[in-house]
N, C-alpha and C positions, 0 to 999 in steps of 0.2 A: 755434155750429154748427147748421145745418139738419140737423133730422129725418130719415133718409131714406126713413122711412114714408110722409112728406107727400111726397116727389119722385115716389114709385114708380106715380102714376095717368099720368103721360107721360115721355118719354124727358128727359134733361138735354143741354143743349152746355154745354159748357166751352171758352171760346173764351181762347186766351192772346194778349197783347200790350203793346208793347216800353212803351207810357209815354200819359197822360194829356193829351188836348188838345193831344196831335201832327196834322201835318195826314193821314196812313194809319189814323190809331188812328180818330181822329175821325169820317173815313169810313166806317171799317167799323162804328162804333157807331151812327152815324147811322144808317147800312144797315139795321140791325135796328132801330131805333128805326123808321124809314119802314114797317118791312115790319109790326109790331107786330100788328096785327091781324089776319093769316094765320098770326103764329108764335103768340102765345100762347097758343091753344087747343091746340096741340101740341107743344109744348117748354118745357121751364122752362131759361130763360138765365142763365148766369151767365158776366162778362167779368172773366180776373186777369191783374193786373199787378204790377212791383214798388211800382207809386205807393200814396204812405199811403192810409189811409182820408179822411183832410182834402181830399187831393186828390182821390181819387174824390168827395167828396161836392161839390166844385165840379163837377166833371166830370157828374156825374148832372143837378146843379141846369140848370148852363150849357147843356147842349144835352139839358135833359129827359127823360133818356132812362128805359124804364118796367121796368126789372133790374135785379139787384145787379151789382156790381163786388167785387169781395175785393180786398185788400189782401195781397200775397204779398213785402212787403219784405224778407224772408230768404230768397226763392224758395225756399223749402221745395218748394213745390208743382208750381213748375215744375220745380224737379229731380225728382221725383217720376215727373214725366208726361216726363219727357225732353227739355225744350223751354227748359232754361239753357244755352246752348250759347256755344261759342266763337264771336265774328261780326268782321267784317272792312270797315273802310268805311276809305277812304283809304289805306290801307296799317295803320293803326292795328288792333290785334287788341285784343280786348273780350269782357268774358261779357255775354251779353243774353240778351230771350227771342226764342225762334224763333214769329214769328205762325202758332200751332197751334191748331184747333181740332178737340173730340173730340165724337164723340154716345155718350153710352152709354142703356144702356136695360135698367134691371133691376142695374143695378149691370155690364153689361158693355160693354166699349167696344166700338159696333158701325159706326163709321164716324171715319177719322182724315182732315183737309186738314190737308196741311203747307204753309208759306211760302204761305200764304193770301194772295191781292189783294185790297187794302180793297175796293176798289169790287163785287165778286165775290160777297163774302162770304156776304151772305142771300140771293143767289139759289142759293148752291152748298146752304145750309141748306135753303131752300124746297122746290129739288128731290129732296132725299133726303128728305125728308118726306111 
């Protein structure tokens, strides 16, 4: 587990999503991977999913991306933050995560995007930055 002494010189995102090396996941990690150098002097990023950590570390290697990933395979976390939700694709009903992302700052959550567009993603971060 991280320190939260070391997080508290910038705010954090907590960005949640559905699975690893999907093509919206991917987008939106690219996204911040593209933008990297505007955000990391002001955000400390972290992206969770329920994928292993095996997976994440394909994921990080395969499209370089320069943050962690957490591994949340008993979505602890996401239940937590509210974002294991019931989801609906074809008629089929399903628990997943809902692509949420949170800013908090100081230990408080001070800006939530729900059902986030990959493509969107870091410019919606950039802007509230």
């Amino acid at each position: 587990m991280v320190n939260p002494v070391l997080l508290s010189d910038r705010p954090v995102l907590l960005y949640f999503y559905p699975k690893d090396a999907t093509p919206g996941c991917t987008t939106q990690a690219c996204g911040l991977r593209d933008t990297w150098d505007k955000l990391a002097a002001r955000v400390h990023v972290f992206g969770i999913s329920p994928d292993s950590i095996k997976s994440h570390e394909k994921f990080i290697l395969k499209q370089a991306l320069p943050f962690a990933l957490i591994s949340d395979e008993d979505h602890a976390i996401a239940e937590s933050y509210g974002v294991w939700v019931e989801k609906n694709m074809y008629g089929r009903k399903y628990m997943g995560v809902e692509r949420t992302s949170f800013l908090i700052n100081q230990g408080t959550i001070v800006q939530v995007w729900s059902k986030v567009k990959p493509a969107e993603h870091a410019d919606l971060i950039l802007n509230a930055l």
